[in-house]
MIDOKE-924514 format. One record per atom (N, C-alpha, C): chain; atom name; residue in one letter; x, y, z. Coordinates in pm, whole numbers. Atoms other than C-alpha are relative to their C-alpha. Layout:
<sites>
{site 'A','CA','A',{X,Y,Z}};
...
</sites>
This chain:
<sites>
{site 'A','N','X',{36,138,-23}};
{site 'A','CA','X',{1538,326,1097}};
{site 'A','C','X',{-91,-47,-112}};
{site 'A','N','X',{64,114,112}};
{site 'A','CA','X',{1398,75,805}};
{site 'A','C','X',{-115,-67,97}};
{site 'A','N','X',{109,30,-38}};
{site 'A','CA','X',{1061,-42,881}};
{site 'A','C','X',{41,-173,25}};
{site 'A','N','X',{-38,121,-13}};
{site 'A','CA','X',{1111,-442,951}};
{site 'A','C','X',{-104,-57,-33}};
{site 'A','N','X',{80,48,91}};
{site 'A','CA','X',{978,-667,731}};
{site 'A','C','X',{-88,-97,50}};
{site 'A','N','X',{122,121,-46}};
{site 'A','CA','X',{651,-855,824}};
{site 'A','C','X',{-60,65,119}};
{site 'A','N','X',{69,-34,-127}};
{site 'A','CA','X',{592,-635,1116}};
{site 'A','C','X',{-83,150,-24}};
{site 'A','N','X',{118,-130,53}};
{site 'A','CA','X',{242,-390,1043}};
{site 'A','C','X',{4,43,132}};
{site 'A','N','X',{20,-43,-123}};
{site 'A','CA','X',{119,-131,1284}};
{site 'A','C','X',{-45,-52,113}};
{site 'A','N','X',{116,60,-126}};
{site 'A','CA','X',{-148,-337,1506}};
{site 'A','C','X',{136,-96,33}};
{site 'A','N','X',{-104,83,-94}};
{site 'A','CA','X',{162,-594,1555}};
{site 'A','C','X',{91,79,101}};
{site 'A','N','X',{-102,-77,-70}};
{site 'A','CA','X',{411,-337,1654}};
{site 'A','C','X',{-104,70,91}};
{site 'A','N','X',{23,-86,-113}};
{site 'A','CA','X',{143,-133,1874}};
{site 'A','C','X',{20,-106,105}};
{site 'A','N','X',{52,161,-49}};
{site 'A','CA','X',{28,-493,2014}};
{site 'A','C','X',{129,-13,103}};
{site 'A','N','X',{-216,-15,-64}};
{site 'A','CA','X',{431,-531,2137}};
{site 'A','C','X',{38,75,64}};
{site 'A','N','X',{-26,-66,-67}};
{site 'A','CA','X',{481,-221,2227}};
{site 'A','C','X',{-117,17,170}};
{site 'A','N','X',{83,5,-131}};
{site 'A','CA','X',{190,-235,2477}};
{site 'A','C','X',{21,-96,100}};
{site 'A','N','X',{-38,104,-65}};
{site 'A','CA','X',{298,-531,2607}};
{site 'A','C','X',{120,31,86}};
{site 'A','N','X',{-131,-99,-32}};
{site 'A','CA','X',{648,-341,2667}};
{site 'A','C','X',{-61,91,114}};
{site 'A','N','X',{17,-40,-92}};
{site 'A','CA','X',{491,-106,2857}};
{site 'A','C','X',{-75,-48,129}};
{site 'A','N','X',{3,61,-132}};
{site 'A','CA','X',{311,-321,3078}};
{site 'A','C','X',{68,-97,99}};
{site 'A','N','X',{-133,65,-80}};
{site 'A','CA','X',{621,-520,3187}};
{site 'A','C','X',{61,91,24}};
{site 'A','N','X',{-49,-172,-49}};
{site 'A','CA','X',{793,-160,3254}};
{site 'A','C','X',{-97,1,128}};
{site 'A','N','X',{82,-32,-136}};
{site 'A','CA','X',{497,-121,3464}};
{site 'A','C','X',{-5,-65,131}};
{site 'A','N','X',{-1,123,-79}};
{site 'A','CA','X',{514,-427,3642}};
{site 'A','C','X',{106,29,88}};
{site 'A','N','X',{-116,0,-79}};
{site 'A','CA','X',{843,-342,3832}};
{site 'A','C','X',{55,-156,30}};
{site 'A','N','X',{-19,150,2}};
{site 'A','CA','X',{921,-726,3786}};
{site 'A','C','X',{120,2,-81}};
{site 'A','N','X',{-139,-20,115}};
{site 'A','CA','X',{1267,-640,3552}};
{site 'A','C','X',{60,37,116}};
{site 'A','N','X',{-145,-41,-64}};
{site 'A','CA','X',{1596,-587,3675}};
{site 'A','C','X',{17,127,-113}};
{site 'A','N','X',{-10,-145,84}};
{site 'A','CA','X',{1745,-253,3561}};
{site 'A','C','X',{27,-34,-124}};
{site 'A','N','X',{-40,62,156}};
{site 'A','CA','X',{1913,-429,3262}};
{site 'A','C','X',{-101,-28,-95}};
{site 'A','N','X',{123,81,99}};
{site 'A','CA','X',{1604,-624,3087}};
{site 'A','C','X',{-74,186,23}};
{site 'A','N','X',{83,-108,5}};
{site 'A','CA','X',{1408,-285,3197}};
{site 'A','C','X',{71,52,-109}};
{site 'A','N','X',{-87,-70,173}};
{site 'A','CA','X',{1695,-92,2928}};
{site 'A','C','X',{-13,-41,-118}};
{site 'A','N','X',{-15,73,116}};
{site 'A','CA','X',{1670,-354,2717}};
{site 'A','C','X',{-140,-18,-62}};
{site 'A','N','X',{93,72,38}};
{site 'A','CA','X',{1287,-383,2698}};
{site 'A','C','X',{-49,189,-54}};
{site 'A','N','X',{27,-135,36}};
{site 'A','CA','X',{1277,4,2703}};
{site 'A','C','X',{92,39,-146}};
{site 'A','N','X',{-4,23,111}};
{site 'A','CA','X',{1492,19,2377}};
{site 'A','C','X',{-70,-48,-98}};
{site 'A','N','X',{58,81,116}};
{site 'A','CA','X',{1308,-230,2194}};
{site 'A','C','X',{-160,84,4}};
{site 'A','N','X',{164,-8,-1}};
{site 'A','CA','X',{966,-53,2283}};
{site 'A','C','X',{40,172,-92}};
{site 'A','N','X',{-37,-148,130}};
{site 'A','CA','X',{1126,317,2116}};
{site 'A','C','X',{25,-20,-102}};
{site 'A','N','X',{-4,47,114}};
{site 'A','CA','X',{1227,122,1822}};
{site 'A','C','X',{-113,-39,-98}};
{site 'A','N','X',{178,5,81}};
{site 'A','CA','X',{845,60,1791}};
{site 'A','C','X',{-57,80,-24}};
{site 'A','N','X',{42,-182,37}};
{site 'A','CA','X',{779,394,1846}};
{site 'A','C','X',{2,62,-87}};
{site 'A','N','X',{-48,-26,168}};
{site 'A','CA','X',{955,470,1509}};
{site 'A','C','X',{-76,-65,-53}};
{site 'A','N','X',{60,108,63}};
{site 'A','CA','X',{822,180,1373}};
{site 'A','C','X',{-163,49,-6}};
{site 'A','N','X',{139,-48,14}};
{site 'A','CA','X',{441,308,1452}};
{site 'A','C','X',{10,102,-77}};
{site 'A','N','X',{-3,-155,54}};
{site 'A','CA','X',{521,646,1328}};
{site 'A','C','X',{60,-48,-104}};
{site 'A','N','X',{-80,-4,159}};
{site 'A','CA','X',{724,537,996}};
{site 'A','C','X',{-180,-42,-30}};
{site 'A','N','X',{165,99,48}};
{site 'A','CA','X',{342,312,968}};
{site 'A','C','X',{-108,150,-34}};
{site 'A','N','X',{119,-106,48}};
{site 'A','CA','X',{125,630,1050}};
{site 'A','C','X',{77,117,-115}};
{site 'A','N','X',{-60,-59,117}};
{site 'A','CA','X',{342,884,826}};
{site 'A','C','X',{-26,-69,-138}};
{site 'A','N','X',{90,52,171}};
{site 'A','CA','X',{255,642,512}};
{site 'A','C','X',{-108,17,-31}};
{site 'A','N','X',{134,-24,-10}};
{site 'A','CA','X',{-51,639,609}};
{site 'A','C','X',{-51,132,-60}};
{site 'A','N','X',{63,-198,3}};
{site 'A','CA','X',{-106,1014,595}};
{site 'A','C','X',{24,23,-84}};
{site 'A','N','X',{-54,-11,110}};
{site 'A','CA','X',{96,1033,321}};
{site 'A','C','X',{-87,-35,-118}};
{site 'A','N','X',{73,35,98}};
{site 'A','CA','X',{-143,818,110}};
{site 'A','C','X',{-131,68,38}};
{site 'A','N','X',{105,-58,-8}};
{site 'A','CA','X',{-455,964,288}};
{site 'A','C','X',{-3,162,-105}};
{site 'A','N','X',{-8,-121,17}};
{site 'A','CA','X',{-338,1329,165}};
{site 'A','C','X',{27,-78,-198}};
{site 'A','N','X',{24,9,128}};
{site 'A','CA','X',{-286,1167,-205}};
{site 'A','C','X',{-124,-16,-53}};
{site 'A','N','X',{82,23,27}};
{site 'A','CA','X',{-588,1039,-236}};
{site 'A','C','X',{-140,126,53}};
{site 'A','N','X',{101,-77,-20}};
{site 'A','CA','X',{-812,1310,-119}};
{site 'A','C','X',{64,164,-67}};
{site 'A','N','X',{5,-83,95}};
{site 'A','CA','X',{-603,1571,-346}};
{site 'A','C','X',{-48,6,-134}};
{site 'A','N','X',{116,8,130}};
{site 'A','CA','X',{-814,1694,-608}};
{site 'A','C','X',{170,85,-71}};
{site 'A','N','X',{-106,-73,106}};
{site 'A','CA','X',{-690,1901,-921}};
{site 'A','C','X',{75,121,81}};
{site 'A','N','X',{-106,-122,-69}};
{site 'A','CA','X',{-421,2158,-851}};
{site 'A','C','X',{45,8,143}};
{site 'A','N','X',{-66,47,-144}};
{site 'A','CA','X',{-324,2029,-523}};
{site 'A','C','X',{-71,43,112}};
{site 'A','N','X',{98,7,-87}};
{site 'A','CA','X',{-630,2127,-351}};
{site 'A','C','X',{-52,-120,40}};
{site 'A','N','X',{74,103,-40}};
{site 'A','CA','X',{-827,1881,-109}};
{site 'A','C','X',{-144,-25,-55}};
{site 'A','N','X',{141,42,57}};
{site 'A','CA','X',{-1106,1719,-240}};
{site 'A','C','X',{-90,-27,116}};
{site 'A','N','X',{81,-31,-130}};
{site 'A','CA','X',{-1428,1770,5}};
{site 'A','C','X',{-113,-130,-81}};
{site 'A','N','X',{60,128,9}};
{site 'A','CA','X',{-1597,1471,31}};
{site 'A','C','X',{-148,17,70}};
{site 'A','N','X',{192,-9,-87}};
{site 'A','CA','X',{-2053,1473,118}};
{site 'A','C','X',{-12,-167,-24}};
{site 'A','N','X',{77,87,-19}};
{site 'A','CA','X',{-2211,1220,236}};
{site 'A','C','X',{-184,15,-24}};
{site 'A','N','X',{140,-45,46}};
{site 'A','CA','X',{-2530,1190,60}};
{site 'A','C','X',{-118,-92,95}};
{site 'A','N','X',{113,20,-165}};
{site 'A','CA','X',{-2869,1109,371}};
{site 'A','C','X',{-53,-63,-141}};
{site 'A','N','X',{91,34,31}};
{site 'A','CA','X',{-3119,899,149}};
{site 'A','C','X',{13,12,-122}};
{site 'A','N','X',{-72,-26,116}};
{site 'A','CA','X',{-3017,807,-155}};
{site 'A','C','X',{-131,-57,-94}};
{site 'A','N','X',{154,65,82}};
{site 'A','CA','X',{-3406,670,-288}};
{site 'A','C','X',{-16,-160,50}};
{site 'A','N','X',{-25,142,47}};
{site 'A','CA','X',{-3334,309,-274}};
{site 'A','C','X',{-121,-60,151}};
{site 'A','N','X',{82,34,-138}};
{site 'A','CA','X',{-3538,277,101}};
{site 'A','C','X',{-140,-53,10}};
</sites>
């Protein structure tokens, strides 16, 4: 599945949550329930193609030389106080 254009993660979770609380609702007929349950696994991908980039660029950017991780400090009190 191709990511669909214009739609980021927070929209597609946003949707899909919405999906599951009409599921929840027992207010669907079996049909719209299939039909609303499709469209909410299609987001499912859709989140996961989003976080997989994600990770993907997190893990570039925190490889150092030779394909080790680069360890990142947080320096307490840096003078300036």
């Amino acid at each position: 599945m191709t990511k669909a254009k214009g739609v980021n993660f927070e929209t597609a979770l946003k949707k899909l949550k919405e999906i599951v609380e009409e599921l929840e609702s027992d207010d669907l007929d079996l049909e719209k329930s299939l039909s609303r349950f499709e469209e909410g696994i299609n987001l499912v991908k859709l989140c996961s193609q989003h976080l997989d980039e994600a990770e993907k660029k997190v893990e570039i950017l925190t490889a150092g030389r030779g394909g080790k991780a680069v360890r990142f400090e947080i320096e307490e009190g840096d003078g300036d106080d």
